[in-house]
N, C-alpha and C positions, 0 to 999 in steps of 0.2 A: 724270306725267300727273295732273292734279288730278280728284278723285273728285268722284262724282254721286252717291252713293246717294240722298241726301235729293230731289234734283232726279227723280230716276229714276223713285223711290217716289211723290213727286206727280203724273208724268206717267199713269203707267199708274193712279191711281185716281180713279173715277168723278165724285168729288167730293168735293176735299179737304173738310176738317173746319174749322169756325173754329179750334181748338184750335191743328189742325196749323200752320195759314198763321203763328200767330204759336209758334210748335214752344216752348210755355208749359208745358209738362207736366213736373216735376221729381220728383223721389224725396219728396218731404213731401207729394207730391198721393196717393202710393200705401201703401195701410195692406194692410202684411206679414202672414202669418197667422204666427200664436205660435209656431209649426214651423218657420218660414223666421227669424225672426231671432237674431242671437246672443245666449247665453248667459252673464251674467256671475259671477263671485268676485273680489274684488278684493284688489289686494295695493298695500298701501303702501311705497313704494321712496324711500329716504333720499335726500337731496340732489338732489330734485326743481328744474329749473331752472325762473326766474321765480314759485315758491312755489305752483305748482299739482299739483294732487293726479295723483299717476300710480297708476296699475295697469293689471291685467291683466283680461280677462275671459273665464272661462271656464264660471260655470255661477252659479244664479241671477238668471235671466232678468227677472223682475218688479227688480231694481235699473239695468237697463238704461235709461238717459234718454234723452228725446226733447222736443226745444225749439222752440217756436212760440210767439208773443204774448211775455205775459209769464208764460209756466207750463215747466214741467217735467212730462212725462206717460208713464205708461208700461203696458204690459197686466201685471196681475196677477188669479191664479186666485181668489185672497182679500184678505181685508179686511187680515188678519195680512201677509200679503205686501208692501201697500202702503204698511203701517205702515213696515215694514222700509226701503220706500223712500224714504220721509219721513224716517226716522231715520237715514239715509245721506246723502242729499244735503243734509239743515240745514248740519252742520256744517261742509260743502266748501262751496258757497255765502256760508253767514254768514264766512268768512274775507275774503271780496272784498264786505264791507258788505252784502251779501243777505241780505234780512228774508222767512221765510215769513209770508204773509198768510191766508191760507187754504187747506185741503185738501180734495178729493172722491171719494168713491169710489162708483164706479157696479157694483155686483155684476150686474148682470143682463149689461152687454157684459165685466167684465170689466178695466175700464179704469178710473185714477186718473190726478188729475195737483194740484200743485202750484202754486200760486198764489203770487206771490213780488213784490216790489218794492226799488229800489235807491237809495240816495241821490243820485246820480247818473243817474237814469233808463235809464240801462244795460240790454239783456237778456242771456242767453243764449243763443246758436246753437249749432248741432253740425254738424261736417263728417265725411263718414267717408270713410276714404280708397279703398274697393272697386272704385272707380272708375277707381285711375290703374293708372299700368304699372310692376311693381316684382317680385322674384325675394319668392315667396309661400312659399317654402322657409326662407330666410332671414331670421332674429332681426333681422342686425345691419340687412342692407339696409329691413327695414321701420322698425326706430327711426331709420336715417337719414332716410329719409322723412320721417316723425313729427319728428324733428326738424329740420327745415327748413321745414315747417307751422309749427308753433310760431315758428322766428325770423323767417318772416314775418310772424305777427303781430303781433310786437312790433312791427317797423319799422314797421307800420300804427299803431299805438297800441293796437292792442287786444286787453287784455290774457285771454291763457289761464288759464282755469279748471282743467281737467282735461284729461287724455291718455288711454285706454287701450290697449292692445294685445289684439286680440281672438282668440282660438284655440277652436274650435267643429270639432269634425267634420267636419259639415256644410258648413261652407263652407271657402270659402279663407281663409286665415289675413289679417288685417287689422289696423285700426287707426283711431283717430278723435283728437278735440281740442273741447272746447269751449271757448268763448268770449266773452270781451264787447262788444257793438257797439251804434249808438245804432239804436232801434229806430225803423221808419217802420208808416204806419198800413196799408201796401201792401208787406208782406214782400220785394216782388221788388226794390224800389227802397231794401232796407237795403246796406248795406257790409258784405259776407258776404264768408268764403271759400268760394270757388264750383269749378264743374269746367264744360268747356264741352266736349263731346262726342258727338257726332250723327251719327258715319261721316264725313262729308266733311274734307278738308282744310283748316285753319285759315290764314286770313293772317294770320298773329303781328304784320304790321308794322302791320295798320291796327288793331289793340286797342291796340299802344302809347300810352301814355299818356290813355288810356279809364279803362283798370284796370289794378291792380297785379299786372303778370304774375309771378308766383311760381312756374310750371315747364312748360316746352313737354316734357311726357314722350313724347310722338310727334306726327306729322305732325296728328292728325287730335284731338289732346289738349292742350289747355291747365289749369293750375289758378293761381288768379287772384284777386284780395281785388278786391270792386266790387258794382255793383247785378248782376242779375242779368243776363246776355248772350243773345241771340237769335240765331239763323243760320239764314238762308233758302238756295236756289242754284235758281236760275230759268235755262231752255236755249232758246232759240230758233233759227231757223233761219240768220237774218242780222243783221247789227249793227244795221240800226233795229229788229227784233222782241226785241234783246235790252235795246235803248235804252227802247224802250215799254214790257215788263214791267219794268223796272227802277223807271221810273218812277209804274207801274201800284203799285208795292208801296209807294212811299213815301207814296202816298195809301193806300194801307190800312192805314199804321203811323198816322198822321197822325191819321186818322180812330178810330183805335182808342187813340190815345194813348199811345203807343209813340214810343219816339227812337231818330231815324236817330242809327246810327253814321259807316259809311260802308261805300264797296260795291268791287270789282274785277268788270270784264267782262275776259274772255279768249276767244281762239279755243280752240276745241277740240284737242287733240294727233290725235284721229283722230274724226272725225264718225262719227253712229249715227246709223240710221234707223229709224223705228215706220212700216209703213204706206208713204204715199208722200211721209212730211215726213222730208226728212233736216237734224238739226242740228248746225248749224258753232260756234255761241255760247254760252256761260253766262255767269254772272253768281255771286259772290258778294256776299250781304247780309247786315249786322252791323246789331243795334239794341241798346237795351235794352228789356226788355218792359215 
């Protein structure tokens, strides 16, 4: 039976959000407090594949990077700290022609970031993989992960910067990958590796050749090299009320600037009712936002 959550959650509230209609909210919109994210030390491990820097992280939090624009940024307690972090990522960076241009440190939040440029105009992103589905117990199963991130980017062309493997307490044991992609002036519309996950069930066949699907690790889970993907699920009562909002949304991507992917309507497996509306229809809708 194909899931509703997202449809469900918009029914029962009073007034979606603009936010939510185009469901735009990603992990780079949400700034973590210093407690909540991991911790790194890093360890350099021989015979690194495609020549990018591997390690591990487990404590020294302030060298933890985070990539947006064309900077590298990260929370540091002090100035000393940030320093640390500038003299850590020059020289993994400058190996893939990256030139720091300038550094800043703001003591009062806390925060630094790095200012860089590429002969190739190339940036940086970072994927972390907390997201997907994977045995959090096990080494190997997460380098295999980690490693199939990785040779999909190569098949993209684009090439991996660094790897780490993350172990913190606190969390679940993890792992990330940075990388180089050509940058747009509209982050959502770069050629990222992305994760597409919202509760509802994915139609794997209508992303096909949208973007480069790199792992259906459950029903309601994709991860995927592209611009950035959207999924709506709209329910009506009968096939023209699923017809009308179907069509109701493609004027609101339209209008908003957004592109239609493509959609699936289906009858329901077993109708629900709210009140005295019972509905038989939904609709899946894919965009890019």
């Amino acid at each position: 039976m194909k899931k509703l959550a997202i449809a469900a959650a918009a029914l029962f509230s009073a007034g979606a959000l603009y936010a939510t209609e185009l469901n735009g909210i990603s992990a780079a919109d949400i700034k973590v407090p210093e407690s909540a994210l991991p911790a790194p030390a890093f360890v350099q491990e021989d015979g690194a594949k495609c020549g990018h820097y591997s390690g591990e992280i487990t404590a020294n939090m302030h060298l933890y990077a985070q990539a947006s624009k064309s900077r590298l940024f990260t929370y540091a307690k002090t100035e000393a700290e940030f320093k640390e972090f500038v003299s850590f990522w020059t020289p993994i960076i400058g190996k893939f022609g990256i030139k720091v241009v300038s550094t800043e440190y703001k003591a009062d939040i806390g925060y630094g970031f790095l200012k860089y440029e590429s002969a190739d105009g190339r940036v940086i992103r970072m994927f972390n993989g907390d997201g997907m589905n994977y045995d959090a117990l096990s080494q190997e199963a997460m380098k295999k992960e980690q490693h199939m991130l990785l040779e999909a980017l190569e098949r993209e062309e684009m090439t991996p910067v660094a790897a780490f493997m993350i172990k913190n307490d606190v969390f679940r044991p993890t792992f990330n990958v940075y990388y180089l992609t050509q940058p747009d002036e509209n982050e959502d519309h770069e050629v990222q590796l992305r994760q597409l996950k919202n509760g509802d069930d994915i139609d794997f066949d209508l992303l096909t050749g949208k973007v480069a699907l790199v792992e259906k690790d459950a029903s309601f889970s994709l991860v995927y090299i592209g611009k950035l993907l959207g999924m709506k699920s709209k329910i009506a009562a009968d096939e023209a009320g699923i017809a009308q909002k179907l069509e109701d949304y493609k004027k609101f991507l339209s209008e908003n600037k957004k592109e239609f992917i493509a959609s699936r309507t289906f009858k329901l497996d077993k109708p629900f009712a709210v009140g005295d509306q019972t509905y038989n229809y939904a609709a899946n809708i894919y965009f890019f936002q």
